[in-house]
C-alpha positions as a Markdown table, in Angstrom:
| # | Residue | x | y | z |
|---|---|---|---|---|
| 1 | Unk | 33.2 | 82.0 | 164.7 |
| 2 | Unk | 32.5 | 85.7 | 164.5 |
| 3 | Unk | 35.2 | 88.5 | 163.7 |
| 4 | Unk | 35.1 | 92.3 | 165.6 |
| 5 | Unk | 36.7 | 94.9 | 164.3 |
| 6 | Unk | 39.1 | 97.3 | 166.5 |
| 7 | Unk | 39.9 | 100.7 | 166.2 |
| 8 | Unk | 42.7 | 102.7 | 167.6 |
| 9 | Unk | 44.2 | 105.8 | 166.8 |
| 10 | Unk | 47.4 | 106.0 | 164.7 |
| 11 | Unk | 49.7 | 107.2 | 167.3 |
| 12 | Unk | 48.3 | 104.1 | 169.8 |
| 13 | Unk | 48.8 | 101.5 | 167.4 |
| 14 | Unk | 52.8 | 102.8 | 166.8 |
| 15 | Unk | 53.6 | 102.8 | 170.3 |
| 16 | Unk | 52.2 | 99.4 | 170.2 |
| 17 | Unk | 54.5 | 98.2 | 167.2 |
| 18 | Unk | 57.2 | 99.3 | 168.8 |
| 19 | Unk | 56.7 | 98.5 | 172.3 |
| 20 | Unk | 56.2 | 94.2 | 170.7 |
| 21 | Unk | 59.5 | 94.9 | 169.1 |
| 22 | Unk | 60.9 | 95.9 | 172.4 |
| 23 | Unk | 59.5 | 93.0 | 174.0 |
| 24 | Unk | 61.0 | 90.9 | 171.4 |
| 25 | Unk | 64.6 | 91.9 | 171.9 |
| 26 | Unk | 64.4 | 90.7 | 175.9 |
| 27 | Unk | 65.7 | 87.4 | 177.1 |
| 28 | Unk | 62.9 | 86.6 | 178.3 |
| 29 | Unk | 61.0 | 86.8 | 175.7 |
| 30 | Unk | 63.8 | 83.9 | 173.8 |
| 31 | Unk | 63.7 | 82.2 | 176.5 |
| 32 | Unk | 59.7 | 81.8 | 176.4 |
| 33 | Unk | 60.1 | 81.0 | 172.5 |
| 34 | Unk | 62.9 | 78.5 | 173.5 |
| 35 | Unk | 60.2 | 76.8 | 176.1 |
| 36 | Unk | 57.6 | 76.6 | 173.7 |
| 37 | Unk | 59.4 | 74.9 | 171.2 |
| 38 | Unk | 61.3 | 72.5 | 173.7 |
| 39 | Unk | 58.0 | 71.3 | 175.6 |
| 40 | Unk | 56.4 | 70.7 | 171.7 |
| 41 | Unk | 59.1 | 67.7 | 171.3 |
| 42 | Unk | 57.4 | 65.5 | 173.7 |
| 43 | Unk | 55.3 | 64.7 | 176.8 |
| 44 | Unk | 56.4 | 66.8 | 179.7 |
| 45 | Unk | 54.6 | 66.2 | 183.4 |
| 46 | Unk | 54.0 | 69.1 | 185.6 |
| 47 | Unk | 56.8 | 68.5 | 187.9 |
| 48 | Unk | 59.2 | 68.4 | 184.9 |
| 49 | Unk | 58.3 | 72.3 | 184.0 |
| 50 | Unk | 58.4 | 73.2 | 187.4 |
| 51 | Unk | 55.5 | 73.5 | 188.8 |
């Protein structure tokens, strides 16, 4: 597996860390860590997330 190095300017790469901690303040985004970890405990079909 190879590795690639990516550049951004300073000012990119703040807005970035801030807009992720943003994201992680939402609902939605517990509510998608709350999935996660729920369908991790066992065997779920597709009709039992919804879909």
């Amino acid at each position: 597996m190879t590795t690639a190095t990516v550049t951004v300017p300073r000012s990119t790469f703040e807005h970035m860390v801030i807009e992720l901690e943003t994201l992680r303040r939402t609902d939605l985004y517990k509510r998608l860590l709350e999935f996660t970890g729920n369908i991790q405990r066992k065997k779920f079909s597709r009709a039992d997330l919804g879909f």
